[in-house]
N, C-alpha and C positions, 0 to 999 in steps of 0.2 A: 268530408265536405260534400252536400249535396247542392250541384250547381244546378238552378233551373234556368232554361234559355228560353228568350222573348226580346221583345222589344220593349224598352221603356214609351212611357206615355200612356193617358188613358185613353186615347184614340186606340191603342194596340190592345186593352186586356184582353176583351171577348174573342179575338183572333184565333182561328187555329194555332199558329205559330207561337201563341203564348203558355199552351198551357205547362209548359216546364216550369214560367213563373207562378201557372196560377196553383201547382200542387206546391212550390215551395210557401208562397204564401201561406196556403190549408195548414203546412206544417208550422208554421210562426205558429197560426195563431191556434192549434192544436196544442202545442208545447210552450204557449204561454211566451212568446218573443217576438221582440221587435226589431225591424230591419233598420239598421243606420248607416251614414255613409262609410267606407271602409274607405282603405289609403293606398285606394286606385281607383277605375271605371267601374265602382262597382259599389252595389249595397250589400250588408253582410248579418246575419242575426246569428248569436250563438244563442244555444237552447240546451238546458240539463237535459237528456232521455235515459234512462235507466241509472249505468254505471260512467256514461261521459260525456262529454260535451260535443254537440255537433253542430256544427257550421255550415249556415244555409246562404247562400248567393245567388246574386241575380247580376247580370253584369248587363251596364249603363252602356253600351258599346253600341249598339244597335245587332240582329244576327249575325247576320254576316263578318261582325268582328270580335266576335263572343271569346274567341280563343285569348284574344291580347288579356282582357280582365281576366280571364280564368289564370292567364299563365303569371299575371301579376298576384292576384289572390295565394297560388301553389307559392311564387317564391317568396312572399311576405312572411306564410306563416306555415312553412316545410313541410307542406303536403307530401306523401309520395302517392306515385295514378292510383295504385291500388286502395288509397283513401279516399278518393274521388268519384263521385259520382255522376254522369251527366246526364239531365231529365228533360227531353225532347219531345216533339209531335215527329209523326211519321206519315206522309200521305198512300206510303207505300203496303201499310200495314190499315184492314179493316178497321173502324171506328171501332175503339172501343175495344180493341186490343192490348195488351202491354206485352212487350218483348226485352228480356234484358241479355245483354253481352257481355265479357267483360273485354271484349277487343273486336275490331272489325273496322271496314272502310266508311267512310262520311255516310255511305247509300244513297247520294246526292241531298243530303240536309247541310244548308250551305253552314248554321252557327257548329255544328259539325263539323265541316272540314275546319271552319278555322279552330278550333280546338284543336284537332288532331294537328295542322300546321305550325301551331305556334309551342303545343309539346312536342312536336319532332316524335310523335309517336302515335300508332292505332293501338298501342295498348292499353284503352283508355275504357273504363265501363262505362255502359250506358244504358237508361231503361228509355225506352221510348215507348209512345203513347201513339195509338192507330187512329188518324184524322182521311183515311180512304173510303173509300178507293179516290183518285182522282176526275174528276167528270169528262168526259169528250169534251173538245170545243173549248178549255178552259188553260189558262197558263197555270203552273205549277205556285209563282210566285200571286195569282190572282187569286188563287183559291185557299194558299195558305194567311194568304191576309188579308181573307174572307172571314166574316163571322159566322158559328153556325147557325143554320136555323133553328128553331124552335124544338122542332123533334131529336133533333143532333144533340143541342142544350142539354136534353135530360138523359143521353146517353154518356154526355160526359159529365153530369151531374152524377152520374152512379158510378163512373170510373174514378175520378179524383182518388176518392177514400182511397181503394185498392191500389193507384199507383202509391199513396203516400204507404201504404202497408209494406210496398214492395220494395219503397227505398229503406225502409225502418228495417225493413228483412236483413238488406242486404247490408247495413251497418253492422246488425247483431248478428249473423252467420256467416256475411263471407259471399263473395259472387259464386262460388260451385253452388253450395246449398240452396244463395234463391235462387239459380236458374233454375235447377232442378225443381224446384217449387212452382215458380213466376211462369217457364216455361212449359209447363206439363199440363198436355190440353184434359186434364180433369179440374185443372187450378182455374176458377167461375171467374175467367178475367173477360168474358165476351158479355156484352147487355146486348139481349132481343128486344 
């Protein structure tokens, strides 16, 4: 299951803080699916990719309570974490970055913590996407739900594709495999 986290509403797409929905979106409509409501806080698309079906989500929670849908989604339809994927902005990580894990702490990304709160676990993978550095002068929560500027746009208009690549990776290989891939600074995940 690849969870992307945001907030619902069109006031929120352009957002920093969205773009976990907006690469599951890319993935819909790459693999030919469409998101409906699912039998919780949440919308859901199953999509054929290769050999099986995989389950894209966006939960209707708002961020900060992104964990309750996820962890409704997991026991609806018996996830275990290691089929999970959680697809984030990171302001702590360069624009235009991708980093994946498959365990770690929140790193202060609040739909973060509540995922890891409401599974009772950090063993939880995640790729996150680089919306940094943060600005001087600026709150964490102002800047992530800010929209980017114009120059920023076309850096994360070149990243999308590669995060959607990196979560397809780590369906068909495994978290060791794509970190080793995702992570390894020869892997073209930075736009100048």
């Amino acid at each position: 299951m690849l969870v992307g986290l945001g907030n619902p509403g069109r006031e929120h797409f352009r957002t920093r803080h969205n773009l976990g929905f907006r690469v599951v979106d890319r993935l819909a409509s790459r693999l030919a699916a469409s998101f409906s409501p699912g039998r919780g806080r949440y919308v859901l698309a199953r999509a054929a990719w290769e050999d099986r079906i995989l389950f894209l989500l966006k939960p209707l929670t708002f961020m900060n309570a992104s964990g309750e849908a996820v962890l409704e989604a997991i026991d609806r339809y018996g996830f275990d974490l290691t089929e999970v994927l959680i697809i984030c902005d990171d302001y702590q990580l360069p624009l235009g970055r991708l980093r994946l894990r498959s365990r770690g702490s929140d790193g202060g990304h609040r739909g973060l913590a509540s995922v890891i709160y409401h599974l009772q676990s950090e063993e939880v993978p995640r790729l996150r996407i680089g919306i940094g550095p943060l600005p001087e002068g600026i709150t964490s929560t102002d800047f992530v739900l800010g929209e980017f500027a114009p120059s920023e746009e076309e850096i994360v208009e070149a990243i999308l594709p590669r995060a959607e690549d990196g979560a397809l990776l780590y369906v068909a290989e495994g978290a060791m495999r794509a970190m080793s891939i995702i992570n390894d600074p020869a892997f073209p995940d930075e736009c100048e």
